[in-house]
C-alpha positions in Angstrom: 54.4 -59.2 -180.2 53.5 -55.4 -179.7 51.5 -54.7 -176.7 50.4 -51.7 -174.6 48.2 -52.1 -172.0 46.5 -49.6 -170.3 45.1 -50.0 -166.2 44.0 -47.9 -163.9 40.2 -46.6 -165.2 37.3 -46.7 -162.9 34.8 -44.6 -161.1 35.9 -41.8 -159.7 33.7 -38.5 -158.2 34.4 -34.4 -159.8 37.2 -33.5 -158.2 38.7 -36.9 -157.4 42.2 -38.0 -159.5 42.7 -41.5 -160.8 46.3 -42.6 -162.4 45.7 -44.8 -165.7 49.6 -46.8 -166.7 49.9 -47.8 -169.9 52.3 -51.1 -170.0 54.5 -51.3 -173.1 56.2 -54.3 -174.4 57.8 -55.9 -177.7 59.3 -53.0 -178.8 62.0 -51.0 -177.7 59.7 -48.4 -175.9 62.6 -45.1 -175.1 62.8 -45.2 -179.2 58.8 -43.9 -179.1 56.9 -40.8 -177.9 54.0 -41.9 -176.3 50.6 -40.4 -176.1 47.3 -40.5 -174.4 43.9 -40.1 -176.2 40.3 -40.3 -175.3 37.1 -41.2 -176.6 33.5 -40.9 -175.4 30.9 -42.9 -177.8 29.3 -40.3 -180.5 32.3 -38.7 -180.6 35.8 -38.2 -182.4 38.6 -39.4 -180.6 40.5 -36.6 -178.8 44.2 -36.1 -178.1 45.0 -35.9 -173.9 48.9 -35.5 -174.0 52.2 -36.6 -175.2 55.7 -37.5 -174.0 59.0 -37.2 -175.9 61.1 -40.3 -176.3 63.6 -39.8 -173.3 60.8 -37.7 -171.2 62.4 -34.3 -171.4 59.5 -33.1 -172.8 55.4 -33.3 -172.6 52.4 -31.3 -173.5 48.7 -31.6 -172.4 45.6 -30.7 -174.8 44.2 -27.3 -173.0 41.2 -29.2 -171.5 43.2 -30.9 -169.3 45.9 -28.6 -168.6 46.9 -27.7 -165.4 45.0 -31.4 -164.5 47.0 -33.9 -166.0 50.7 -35.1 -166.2 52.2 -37.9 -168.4 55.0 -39.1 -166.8 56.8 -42.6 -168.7 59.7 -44.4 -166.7 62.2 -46.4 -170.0 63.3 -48.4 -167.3 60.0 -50.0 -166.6 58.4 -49.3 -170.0 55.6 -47.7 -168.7 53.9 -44.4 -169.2 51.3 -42.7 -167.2 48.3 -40.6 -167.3 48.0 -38.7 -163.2 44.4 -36.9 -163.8 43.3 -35.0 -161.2 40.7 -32.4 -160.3 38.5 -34.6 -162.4 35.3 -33.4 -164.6 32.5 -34.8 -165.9 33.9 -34.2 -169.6 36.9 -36.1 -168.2 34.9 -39.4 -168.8 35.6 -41.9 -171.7 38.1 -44.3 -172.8 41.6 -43.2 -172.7 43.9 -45.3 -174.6 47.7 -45.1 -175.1 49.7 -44.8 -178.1 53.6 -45.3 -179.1 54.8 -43.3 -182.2 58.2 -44.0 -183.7 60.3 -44.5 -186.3 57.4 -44.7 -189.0 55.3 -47.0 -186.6 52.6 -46.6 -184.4 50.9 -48.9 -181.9 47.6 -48.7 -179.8 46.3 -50.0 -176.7 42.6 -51.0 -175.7 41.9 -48.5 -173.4 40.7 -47.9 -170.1 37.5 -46.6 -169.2 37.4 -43.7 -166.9 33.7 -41.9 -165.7 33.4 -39.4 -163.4 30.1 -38.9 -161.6 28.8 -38.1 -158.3 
């Protein structure tokens, strides 16, 4: 069975960095980029960053830019999320998705807020 699942969200204050890991298994995982998305309720789901298949290449959405990384280890089937310098627009739930050959997969998410 397909799974990805994401740990790591909490409460964290502006300014503060929190690492989300997004835990793949059931499918061979350096076939698929992976991305990141977020969602805060009331609004439309919004794309974070993305990872090729072997790593060699990632880009962030300009909001986080400069602030967050996605690093993915193949040999662990994991990929991450590093956030730092954390806003308040940073909160919502950030879930992880795997994209490849014609497939796509999502996690459940992990909630992230950031507040004094």
């Amino acid at each position: 069975q397909v799974q990805l699942v994401e740990s790591g969200g909490g409460l964290v204050q502006p300014g503060g960095s929190l690492r989300l890991s997004c835990a793949a298994s059931g499918f061979t995982f350096s076939s698929y980029a992976m991305n990141w998305f977020r969602q805060t309720p009331g609004k439309a789901r919004e794309f974070v960053a993305a990872i090729t298949r072997g790593g060699a290449d990632s880009i962030t959405a300009d909001s986080v830019k400069g602030r967050f990384a996605i690093p993915r280890d193949n040999a662990n089937n994991t990929v991450d999320l590093q956030m730092n310098s954390l806003r308040p627009g940073d909160t919502g739930v950030y879930c992880c998705r795997a994209v490849g050959g014609g497939r796509n997969y999502w996690g459940q998410g992990t909630r992230v807020t950031v507040a004094s």
